[in-house]
DRENBA-585743 format. One record per residue: residue number from 1; residue in one letter; chain; x, y, z of N, C-alpha, C in turn. Coordinates in steps of 0.001 Angstrom, whole numbers, plus 524288, in hexadecimal, padded with zeros to 5 digits. Layout:
% residues N
R    k  r  c   n.xx   n.yy   n.zz  ca.xx  ca.yy  ca.zz   c.xx   c.yy   c.zz
R  NUM  a  A      X      Y      Z      X      Y      Z      X      Y      Z
...
% end
This chain:
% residues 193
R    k  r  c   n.xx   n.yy   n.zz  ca.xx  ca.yy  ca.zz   c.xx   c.yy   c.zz
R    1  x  A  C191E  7FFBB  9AF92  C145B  7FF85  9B246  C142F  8032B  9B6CE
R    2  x  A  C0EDC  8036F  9B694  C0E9C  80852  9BBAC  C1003  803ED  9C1FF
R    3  x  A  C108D  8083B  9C420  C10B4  804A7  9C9DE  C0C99  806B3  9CD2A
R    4  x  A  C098F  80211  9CED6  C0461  8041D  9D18A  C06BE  80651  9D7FC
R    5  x  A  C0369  80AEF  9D9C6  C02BF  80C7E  9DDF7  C03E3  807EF  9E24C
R    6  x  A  C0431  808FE  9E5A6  C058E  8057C  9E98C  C0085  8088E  9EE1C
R    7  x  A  BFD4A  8058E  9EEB5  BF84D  807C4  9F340  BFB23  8082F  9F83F
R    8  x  A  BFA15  80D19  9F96B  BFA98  80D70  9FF75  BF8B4  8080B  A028B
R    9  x  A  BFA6F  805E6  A0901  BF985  802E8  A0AB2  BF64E  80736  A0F9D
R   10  x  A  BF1EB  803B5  A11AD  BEEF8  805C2  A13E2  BF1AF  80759  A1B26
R   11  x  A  BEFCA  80AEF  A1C7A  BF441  80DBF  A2195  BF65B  81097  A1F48
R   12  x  A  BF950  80FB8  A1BB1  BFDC8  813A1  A1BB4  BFAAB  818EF  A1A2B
R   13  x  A  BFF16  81DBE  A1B40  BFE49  82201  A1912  C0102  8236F  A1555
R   14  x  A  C004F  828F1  A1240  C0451  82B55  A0FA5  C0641  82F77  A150C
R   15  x  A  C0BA3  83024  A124F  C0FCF  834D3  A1750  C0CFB  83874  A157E
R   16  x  A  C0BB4  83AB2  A1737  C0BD7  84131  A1699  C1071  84592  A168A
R   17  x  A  C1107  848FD  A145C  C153B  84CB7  A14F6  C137F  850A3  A1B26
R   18  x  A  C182A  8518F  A1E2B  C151A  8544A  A226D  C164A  85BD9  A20AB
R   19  x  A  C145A  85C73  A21F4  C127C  86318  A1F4E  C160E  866DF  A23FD
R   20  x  A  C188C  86673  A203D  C1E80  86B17  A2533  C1A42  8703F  A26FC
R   21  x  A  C1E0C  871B2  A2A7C  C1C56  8753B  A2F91  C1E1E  87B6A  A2B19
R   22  x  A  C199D  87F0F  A29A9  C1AE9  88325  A26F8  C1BAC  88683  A2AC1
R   23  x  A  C1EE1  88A14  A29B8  C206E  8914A  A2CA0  C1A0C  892F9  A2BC6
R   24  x  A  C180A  89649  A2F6A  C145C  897DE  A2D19  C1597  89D1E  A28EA
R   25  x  A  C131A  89FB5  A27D5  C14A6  8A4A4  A2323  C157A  8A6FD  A268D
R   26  x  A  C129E  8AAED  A2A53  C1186  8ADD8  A2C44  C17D9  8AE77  A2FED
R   27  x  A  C18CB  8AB05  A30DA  C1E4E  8A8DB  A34EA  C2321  8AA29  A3232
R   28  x  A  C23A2  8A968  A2DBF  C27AB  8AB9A  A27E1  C2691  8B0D2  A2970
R   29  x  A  C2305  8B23C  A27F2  C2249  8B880  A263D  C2483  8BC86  A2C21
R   30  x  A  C21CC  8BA5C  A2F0F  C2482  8BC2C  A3576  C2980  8BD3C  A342B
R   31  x  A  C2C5D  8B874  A3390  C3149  8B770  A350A  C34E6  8B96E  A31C4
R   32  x  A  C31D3  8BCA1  A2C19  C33B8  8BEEA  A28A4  C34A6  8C47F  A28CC
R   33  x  A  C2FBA  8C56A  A2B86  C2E1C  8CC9C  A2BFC  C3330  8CCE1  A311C
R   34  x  A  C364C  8C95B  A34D9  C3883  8CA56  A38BD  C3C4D  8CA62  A36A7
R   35  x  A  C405C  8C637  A3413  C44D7  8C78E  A30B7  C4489  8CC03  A2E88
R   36  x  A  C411C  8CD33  A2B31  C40BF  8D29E  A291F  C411C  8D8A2  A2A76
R   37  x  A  C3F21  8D6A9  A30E6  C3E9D  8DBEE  A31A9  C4496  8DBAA  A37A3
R   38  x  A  C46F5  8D826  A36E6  C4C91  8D641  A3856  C5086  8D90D  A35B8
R   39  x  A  C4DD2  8D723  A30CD  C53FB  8D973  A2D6F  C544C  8DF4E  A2C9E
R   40  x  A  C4DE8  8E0B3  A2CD5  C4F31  8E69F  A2B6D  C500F  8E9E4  A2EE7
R   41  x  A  C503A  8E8BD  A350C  C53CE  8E96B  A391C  C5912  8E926  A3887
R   42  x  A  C594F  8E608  A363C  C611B  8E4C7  A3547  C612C  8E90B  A31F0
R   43  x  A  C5E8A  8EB10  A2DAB  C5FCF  8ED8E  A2857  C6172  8F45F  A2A2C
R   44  x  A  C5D3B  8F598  A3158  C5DAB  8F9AF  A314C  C6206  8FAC4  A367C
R   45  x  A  C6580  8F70F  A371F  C6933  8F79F  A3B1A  C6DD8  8F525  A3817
R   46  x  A  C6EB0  8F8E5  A3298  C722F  8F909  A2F64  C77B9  8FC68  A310A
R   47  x  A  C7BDE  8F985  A30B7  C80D7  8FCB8  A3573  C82DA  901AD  A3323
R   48  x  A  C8059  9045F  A2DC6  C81AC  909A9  A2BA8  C7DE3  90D51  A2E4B
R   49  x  A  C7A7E  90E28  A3185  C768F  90FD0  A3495  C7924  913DE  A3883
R   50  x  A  C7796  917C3  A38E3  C7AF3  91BCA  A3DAF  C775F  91909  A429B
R   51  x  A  C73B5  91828  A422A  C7053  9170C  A468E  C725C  9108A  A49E4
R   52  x  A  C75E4  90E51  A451F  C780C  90A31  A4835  C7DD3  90B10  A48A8
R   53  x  A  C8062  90D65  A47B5  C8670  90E67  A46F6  C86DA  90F72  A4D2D
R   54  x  A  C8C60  90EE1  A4D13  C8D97  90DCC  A5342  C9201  912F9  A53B9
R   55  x  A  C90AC  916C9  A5793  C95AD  9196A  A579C  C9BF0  9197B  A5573
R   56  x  A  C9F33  91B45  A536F  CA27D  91985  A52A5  CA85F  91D1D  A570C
R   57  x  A  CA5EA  920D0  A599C  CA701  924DE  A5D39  CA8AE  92198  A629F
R   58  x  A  CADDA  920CF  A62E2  CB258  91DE8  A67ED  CADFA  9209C  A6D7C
R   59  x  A  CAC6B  91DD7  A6F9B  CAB64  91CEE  A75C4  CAD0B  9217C  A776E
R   60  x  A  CABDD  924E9  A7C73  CAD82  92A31  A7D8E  CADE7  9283A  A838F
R   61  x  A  CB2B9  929F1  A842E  CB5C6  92726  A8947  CB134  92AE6  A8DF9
R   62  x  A  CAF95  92500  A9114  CAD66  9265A  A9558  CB0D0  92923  A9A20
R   63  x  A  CAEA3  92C02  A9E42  CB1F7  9303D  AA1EE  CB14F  92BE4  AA607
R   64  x  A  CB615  92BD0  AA752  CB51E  92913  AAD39  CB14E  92B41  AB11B
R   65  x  A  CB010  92941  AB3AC  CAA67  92A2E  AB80C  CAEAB  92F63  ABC48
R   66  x  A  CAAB8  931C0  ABEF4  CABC0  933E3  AC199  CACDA  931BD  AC678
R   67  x  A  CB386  933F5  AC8CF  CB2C1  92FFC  ACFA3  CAE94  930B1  AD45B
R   68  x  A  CAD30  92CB4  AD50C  CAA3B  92C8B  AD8A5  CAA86  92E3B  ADCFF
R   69  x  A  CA640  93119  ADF1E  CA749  9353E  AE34F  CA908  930A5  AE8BA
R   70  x  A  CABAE  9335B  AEBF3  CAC9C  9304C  AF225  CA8C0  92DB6  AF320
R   71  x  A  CA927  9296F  AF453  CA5AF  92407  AF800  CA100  9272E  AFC37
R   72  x  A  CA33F  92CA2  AFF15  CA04F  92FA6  B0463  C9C74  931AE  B02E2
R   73  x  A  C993E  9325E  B0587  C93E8  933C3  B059B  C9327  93A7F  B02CA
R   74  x  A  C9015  93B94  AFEF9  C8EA4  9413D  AFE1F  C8BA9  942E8  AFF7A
R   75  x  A  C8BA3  947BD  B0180  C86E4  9498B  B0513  C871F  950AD  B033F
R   76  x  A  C826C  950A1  AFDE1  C8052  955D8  AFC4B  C7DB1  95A1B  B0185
R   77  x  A  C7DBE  9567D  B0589  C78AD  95A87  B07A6  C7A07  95FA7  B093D
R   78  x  A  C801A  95D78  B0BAC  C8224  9611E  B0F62  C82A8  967B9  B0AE4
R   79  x  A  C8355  96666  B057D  C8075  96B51  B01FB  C7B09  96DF2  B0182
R   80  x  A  C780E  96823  B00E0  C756A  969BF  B00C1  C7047  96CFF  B0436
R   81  x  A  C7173  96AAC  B0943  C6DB0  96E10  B0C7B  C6D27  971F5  B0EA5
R   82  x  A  C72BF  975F5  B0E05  C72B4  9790E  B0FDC  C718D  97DE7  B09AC
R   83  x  A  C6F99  97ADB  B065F  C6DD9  97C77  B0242  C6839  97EDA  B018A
R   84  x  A  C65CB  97A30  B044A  C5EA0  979B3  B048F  C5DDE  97B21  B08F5
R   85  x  A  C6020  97E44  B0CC8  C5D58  97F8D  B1139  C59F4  9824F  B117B
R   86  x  A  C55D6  980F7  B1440  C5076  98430  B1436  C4FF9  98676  B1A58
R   87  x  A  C4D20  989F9  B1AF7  C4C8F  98C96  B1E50  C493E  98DA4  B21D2
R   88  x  A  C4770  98BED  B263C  C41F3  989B1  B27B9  C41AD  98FD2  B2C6E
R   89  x  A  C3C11  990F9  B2ADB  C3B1C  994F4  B2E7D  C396F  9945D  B32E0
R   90  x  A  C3A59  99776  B3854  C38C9  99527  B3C77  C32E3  9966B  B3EA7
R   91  x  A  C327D  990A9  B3ECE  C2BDD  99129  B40CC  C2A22  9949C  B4560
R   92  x  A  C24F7  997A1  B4299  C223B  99A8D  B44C2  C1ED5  997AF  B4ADD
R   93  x  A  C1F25  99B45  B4EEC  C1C72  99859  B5307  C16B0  99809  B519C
R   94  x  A  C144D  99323  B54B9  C0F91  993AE  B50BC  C0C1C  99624  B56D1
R   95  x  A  C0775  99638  B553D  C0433  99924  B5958  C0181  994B9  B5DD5
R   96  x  A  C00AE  994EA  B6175  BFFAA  991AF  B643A  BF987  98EFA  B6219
R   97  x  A  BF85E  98A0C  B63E1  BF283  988E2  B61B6  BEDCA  98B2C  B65CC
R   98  x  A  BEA4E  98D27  B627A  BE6AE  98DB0  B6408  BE37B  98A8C  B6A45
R   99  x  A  BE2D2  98CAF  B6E14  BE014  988B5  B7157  BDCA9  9859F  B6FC2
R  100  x  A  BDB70  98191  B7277  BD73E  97D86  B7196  BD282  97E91  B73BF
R  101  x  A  BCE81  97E0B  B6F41  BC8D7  980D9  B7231  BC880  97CFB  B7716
R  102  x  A  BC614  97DAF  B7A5F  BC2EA  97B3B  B7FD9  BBEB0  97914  B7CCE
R  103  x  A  BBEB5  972F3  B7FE7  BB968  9708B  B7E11  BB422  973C1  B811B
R  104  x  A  BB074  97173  B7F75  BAAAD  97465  B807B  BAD6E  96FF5  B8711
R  105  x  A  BAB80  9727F  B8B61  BAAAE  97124  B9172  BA679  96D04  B91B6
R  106  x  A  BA268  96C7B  B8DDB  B9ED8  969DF  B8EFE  B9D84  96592  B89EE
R  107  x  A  BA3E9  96385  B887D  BA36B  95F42  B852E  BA0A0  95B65  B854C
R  108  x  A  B9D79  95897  B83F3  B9CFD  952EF  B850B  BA052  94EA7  B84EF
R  109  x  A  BA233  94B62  B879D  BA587  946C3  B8695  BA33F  943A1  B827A
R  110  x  A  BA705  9426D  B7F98  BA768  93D0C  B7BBD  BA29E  93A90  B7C36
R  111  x  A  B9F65  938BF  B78D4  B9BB9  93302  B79EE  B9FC8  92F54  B7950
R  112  x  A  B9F8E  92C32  B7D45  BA216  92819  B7D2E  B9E9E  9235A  B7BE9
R  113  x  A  B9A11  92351  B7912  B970A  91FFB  B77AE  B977C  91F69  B7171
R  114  x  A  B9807  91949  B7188  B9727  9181C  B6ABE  B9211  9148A  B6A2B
R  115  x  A  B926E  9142A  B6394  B8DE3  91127  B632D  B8F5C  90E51  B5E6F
R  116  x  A  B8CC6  90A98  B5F48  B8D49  9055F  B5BB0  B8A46  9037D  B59D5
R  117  x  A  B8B7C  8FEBC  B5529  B856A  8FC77  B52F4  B88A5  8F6DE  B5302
R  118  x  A  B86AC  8F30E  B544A  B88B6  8EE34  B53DB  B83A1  8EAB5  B4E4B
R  119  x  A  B883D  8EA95  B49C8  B8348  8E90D  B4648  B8563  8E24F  B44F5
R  120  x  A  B85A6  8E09F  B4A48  B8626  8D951  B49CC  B87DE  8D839  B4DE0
R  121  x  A  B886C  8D23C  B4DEB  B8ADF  8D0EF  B5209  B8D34  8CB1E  B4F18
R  122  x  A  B90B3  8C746  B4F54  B90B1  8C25B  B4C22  B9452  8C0FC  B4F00
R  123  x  A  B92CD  8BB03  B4FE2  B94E9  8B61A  B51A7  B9BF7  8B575  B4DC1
R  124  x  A  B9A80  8B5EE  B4929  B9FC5  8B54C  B471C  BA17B  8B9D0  B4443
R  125  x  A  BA788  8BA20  B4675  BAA11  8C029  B43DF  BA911  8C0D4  B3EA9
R  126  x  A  BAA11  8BEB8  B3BC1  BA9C3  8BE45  B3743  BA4A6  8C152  B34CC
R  127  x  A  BA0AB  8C013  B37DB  B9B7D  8C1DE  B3473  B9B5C  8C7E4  B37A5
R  128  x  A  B9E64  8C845  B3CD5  B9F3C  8CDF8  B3ED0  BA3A6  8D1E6  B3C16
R  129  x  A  BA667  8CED2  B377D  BAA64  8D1B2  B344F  BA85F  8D3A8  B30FA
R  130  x  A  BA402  8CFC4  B2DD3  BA1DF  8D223  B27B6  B9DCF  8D596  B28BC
R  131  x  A  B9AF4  8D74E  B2D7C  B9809  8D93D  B2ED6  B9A53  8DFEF  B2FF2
R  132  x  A  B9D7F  8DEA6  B350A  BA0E9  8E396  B3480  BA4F8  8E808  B2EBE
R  133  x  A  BA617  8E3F0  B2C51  BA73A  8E512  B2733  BA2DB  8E6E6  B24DC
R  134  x  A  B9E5E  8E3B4  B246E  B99D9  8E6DA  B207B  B9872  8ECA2  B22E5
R  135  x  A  B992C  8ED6B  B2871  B9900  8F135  B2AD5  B9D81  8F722  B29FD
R  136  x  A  BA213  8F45E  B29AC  BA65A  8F80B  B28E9  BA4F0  8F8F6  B2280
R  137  x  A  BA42F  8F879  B1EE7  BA3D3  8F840  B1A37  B9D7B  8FCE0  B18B1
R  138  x  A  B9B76  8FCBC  B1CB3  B97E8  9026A  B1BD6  B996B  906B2  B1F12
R  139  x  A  B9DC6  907A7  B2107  B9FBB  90C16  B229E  BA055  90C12  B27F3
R  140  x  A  B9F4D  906EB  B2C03  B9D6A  909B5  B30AB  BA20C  90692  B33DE
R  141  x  A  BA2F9  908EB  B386E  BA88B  903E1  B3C3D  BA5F7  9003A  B3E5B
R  142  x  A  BA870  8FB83  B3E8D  BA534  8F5F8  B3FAE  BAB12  8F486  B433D
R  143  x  A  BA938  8F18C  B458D  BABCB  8ED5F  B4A32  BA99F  8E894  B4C8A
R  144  x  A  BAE43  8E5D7  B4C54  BAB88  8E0A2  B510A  BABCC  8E065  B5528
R  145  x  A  BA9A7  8E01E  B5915  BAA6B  8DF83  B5DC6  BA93E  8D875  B5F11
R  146  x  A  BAC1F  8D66C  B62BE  BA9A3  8D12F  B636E  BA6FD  8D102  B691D
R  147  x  A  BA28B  8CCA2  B6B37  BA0F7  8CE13  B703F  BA0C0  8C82A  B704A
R  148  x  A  BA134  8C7C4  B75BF  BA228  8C2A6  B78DE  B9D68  8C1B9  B7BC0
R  149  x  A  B995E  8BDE1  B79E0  B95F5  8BC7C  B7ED7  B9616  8B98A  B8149
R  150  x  A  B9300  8B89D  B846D  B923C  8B6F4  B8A1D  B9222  8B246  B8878
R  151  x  A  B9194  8ADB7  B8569  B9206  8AA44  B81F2  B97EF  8A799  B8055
R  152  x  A  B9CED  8AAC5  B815A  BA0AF  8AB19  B7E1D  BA040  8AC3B  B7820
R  153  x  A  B9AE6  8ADF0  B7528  B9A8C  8ADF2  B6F69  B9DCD  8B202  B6EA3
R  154  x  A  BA0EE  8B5AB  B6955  BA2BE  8B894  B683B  BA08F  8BA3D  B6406
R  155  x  A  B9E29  8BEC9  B64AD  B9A05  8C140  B5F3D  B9C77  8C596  B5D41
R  156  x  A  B9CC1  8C73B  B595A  B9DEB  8CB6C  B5729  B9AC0  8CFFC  B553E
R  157  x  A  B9C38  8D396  B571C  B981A  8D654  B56AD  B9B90  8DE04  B52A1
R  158  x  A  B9844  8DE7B  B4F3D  B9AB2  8E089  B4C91  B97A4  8E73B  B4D76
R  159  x  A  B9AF7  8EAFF  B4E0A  B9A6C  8EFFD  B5163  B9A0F  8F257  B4DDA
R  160  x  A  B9810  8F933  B4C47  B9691  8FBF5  B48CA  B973C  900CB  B4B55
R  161  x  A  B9D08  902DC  B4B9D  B9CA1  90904  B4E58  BA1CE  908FB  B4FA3
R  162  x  A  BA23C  90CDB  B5428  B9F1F  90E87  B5635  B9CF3  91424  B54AF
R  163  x  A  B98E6  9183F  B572E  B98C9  91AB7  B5417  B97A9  92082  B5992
R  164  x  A  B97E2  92387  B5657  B98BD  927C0  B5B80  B93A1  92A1C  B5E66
R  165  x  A  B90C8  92977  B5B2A  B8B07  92BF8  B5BFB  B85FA  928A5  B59A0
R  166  x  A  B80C5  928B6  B5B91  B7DAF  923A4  B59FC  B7CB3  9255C  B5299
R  167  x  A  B7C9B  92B0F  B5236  B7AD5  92BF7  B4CBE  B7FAA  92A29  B4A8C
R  168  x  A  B81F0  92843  B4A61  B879C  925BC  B4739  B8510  9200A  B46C0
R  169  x  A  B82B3  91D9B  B4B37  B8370  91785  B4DBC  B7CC6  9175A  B486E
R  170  x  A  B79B9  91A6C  B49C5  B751E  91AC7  B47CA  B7653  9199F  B4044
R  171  x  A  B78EA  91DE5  B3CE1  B7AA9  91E86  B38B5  B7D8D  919AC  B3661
R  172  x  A  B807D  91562  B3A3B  B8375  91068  B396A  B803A  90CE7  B39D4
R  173  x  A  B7A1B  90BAA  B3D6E  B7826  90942  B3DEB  B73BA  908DD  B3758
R  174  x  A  B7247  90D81  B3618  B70BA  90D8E  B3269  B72D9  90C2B  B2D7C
R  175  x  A  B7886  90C0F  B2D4C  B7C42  90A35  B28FA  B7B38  904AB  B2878
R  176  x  A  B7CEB  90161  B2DD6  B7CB6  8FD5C  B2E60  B7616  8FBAC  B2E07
R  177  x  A  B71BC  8FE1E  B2EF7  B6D29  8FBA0  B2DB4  B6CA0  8FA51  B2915
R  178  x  A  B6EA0  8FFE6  B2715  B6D83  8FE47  B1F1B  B6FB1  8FAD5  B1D84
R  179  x  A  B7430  8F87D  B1FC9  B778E  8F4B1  B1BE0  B7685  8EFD6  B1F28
R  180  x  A  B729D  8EF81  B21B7  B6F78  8E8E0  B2354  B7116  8E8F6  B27BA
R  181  x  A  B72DD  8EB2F  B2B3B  B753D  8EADC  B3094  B70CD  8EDC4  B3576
R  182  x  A  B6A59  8EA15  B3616  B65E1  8EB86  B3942  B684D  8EA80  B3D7F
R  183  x  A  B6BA5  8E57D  B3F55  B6B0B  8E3F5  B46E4  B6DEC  8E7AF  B47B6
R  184  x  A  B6EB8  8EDF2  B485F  B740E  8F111  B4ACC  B7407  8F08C  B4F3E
R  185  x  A  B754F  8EE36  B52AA  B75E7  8F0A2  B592D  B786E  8F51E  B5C0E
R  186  x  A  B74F2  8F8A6  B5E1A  B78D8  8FEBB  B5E75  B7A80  8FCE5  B6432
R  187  x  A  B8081  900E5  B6404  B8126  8FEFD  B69F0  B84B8  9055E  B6B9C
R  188  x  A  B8405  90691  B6FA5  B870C  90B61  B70F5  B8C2E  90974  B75CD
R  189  x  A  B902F  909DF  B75D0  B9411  90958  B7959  B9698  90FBD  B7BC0
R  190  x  A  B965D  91047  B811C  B9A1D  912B2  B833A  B9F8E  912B1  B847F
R  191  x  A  BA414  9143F  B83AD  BA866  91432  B84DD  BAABF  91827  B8874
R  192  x  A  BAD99  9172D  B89A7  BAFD1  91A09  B8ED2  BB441  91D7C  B8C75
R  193  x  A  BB459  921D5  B8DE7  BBAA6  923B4  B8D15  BBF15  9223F  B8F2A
% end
């Protein structure tokens, strides 16, 4: 008689086989083309080869060194300079200089007058720095001066010069008009020699 099946019981599973870990191909073939191209390295560093043969010609006796000169100092020069001597010719007297013209008798002295443009004045340095900077940055000399009033306040006041002549003071004032700078205050100072 046949023997009937026996039914699975419910839960259980069937095992499965687990599916081994393959080489990939590509990983063979690598590892093939490298042996390969291994051995045919070995094939061409074959020991009948002149290109690998090793002398067979005994060592050729080295010369002992030469003795070393005395520990004292050598000194070429005392040859050599009386070798390179050059010959220096003796200088010609030169001619005396020319006199100095005479000024004109009826010079004018120096102006000792400058002139200035004061284009601000500010309570805090700070806004008298970026100001003077925007100033130095179109070509012209800027300074701070600070002034003390009668107040104890300390204002800053930022200077534009000085300049030697008014058509100088005039030409700066116009620089500074174009680039937004209307309040100029001109001011002329004398100095003393």
């Amino acid at each position: 008689m046949a023997k009937a099946r026996k039914t699975p019981r419910r839960g259980a599973s069937r095992a499965r086989s687990k599916p081994g870990r393959r080489v990939p191909a590509w990983l063979i073939a690598v590892c093939g083309l490298v042996l390969g191209l291994f051995i045919a390295f070995l094939f061409q560093l074959e020991p009948g080869r002149d290109t690998v043969k090793r002398s067979t010609a005994p060592p050729q006796p080295t010369t002992p060194p030469a003795p070393a000169k005395p520990a004292g100092p050598s000194y070429d020069f005392y040859t050599l300079l009386p070798e390179s001597e050059v010959v220096v010719p003796k200088p010609r007297p030169e001619p005396p200089p020319p006199p100095a013209p005479k000024p004109p008798p009826a010079a004018k002295p120096e102006s000792s007058t400058r002139y200035y443009l004061q284009a601000g004045s500010f309570r805090q340095r700070s806004e008298a720095d970026r100001v003077r900077a925007q100033i130095i940055l179109m070509g012209l000399d800027a300074r701070l001066e600070d002034a003390k009033l009668a107040n104890g306040e300390t204002w800053h006041r930022v200077q534009v010069g000085p300049f030697a002549d008014q058509s100088k003071r005039t030409q700066a004032e116009q620089t500074l008009s174009g680039n937004g700078f209307n309040n100029l205050l001109r001011q002329q100072r004398t100095t003393t020699p």
